[in-house]
C-alpha positions as CSV (number, residue, x, y, z in Angstrom):
1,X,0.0,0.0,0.0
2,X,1.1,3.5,-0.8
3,X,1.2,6.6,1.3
4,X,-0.3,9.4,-0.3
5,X,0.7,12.8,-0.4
6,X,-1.3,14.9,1.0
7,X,-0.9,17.7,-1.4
8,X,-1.3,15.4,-4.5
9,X,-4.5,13.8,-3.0
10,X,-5.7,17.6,-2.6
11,X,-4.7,18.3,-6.0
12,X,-6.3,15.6,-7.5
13,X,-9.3,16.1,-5.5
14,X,-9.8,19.8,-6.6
15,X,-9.6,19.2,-10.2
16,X,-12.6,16.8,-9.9
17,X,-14.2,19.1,-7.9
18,X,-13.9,22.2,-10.1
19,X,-15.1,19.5,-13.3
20,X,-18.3,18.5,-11.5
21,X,-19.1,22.2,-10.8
22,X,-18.4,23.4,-14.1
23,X,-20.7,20.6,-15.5
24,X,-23.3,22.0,-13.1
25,X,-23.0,25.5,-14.2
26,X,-22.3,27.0,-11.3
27,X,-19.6,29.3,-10.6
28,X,-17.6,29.2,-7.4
29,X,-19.4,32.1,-5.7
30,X,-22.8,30.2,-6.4
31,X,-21.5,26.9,-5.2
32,X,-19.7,28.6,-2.0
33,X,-23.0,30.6,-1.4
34,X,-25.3,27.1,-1.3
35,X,-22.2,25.6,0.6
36,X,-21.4,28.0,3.4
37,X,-18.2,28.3,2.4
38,X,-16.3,31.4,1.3
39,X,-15.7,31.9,-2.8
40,X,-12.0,31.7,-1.7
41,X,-12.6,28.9,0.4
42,X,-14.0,27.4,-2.8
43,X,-11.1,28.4,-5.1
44,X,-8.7,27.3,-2.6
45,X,-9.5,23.7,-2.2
46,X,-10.2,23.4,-6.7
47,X,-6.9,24.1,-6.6
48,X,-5.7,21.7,-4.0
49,X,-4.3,24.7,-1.4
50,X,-7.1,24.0,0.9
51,X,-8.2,20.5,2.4
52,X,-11.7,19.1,3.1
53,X,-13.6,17.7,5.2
54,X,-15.7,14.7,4.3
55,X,-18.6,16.7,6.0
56,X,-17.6,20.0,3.3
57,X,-17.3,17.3,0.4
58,X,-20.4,15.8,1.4
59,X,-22.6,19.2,1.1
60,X,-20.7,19.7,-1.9
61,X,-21.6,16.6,-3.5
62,X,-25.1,17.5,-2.6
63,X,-25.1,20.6,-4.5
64,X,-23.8,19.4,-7.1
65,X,-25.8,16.3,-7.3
66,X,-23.0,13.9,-7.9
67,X,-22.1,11.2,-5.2
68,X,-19.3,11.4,-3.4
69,X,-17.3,9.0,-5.3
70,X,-17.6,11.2,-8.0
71,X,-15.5,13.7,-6.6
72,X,-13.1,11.7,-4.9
73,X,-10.0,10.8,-7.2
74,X,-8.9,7.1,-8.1
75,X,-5.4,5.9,-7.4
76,X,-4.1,6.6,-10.9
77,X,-4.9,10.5,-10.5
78,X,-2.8,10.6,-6.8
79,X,1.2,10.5,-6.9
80,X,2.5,8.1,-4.9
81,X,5.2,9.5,-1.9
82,X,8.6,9.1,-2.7
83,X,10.3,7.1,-1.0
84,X,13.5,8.5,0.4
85,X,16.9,6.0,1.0
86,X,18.7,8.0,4.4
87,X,22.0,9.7,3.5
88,X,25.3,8.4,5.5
89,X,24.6,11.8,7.1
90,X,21.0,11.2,7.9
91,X,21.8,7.9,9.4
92,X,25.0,9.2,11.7
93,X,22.8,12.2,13.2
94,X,20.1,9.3,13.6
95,X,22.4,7.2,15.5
96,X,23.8,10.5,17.5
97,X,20.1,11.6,19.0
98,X,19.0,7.6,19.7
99,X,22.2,7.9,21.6
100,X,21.6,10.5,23.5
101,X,18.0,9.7,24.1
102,X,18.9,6.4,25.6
103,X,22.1,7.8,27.5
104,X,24.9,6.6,25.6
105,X,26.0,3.7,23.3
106,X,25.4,0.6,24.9
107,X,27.1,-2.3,24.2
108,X,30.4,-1.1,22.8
109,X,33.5,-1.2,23.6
């Protein structure tokens, strides 16, 4: 299983989002008004800055008369989170704070 980034999964999010209101003909100050969100609030998360709750994507799916699996994004639209190999550097400061955190190097000469 993959972590997910959480600004890919926001990205992908938003463009589904802003696709399903545009088929709806609405603009985001319409949908923000029938919302309760701001127009900014709206703009934000289309363009994956912003978040949401599944209780903001649920009114939202409700406006927009689409379910909520409409507006949440398959696998192949998220970007999977790199995965990172520790530098020799990475691993000596590592080893430096577990040593201090347990009081020393045990078990070496």
């Amino acid at each position: 299983m993959n972590v997910i980034e959480a600004p890919s999964l926001n990205s992908a999010l938003g463009n589904r989002l802003k696709s399903r209101r545009i088929e709806a003909h609405l603009n985001q100050t319409d949908l923000a008004l029938r919302v309760g969100l701001s127009r900014a609030s709206i703009s934000n998360i289309e363009n994956g800055r912003q978040p949401v709750t599944m209780q903001t994507l649920w009114r939202i799916a409700q406006v927009l008369e689409v379910s909520l699996r409409d507006l949440v994004p398959e696998d192949s639209e998220i970007a999977p989170l790199q995965k990172t190999v520790p530098t020799p550097a990475d691993e000596a400061f590592l080893k430096k704070v577990m040593e201090q955190a347990t009081g020393g190097s045990r078990g070496t000469p």
